[in-house]
C-alpha positions in Angstrom: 79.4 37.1 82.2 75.8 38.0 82.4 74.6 41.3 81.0 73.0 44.0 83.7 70.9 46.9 82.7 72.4 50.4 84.3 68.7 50.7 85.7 68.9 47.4 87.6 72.3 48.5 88.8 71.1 51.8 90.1 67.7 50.3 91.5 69.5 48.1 93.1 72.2 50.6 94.3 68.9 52.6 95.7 67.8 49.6 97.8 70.7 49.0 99.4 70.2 52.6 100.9 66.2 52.4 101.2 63.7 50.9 103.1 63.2 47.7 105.3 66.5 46.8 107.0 66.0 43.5 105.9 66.0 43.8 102.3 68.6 46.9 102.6 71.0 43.8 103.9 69.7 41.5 101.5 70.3 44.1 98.5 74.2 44.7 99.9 74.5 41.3 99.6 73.4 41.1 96.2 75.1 44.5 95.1 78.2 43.3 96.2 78.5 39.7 94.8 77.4 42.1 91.1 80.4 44.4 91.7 82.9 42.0 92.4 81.9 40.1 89.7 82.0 43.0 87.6 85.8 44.1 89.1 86.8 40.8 88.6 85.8 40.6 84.9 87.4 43.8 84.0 90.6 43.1 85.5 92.9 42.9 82.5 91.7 45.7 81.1 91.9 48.3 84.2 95.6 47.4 85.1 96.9 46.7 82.1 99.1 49.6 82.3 100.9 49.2 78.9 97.8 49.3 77.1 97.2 52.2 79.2 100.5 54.5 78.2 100.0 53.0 74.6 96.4 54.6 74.3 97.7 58.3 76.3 100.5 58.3 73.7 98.4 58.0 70.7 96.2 60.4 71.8 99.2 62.9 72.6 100.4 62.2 69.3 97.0 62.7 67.3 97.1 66.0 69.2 100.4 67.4 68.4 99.9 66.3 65.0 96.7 68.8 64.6 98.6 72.0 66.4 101.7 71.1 63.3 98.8 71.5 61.1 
């Protein structure tokens, strides 16, 4: 996948919601293709719910572990 700066993002973001109607559309257009290519590329992370519990019990544990301390 091709790297995108946060400022083109949000410039980009900004156009979709400024200016000529024109390039508004055209900017939706373009937003849109970026964030489902970005949804689709972080798929296996976001729902990968055992990885999920896994991290939210390490963290739980690392905690308790500090208050027996």
């Amino acid at each position: 996948m091709i790297k995108v700066s946060q400022r083109h993002i949000v410039t980009l973001w900004h156009e979709t919601q400024m200016g000529p109607m024109k390039r508004c559309n055209e900017a939706q257009a373009e937003f849109a293709e970026m964030m489902w290519a970005l949804w689709k590329d972080m798929q296996p992370g976001i729902f990968d719910a055992d990885q999920d519990d896994k991290w939210y019990h390490e963290k739980q544990d690392h905690k308790a572990m500090k208050e027996k301390e």
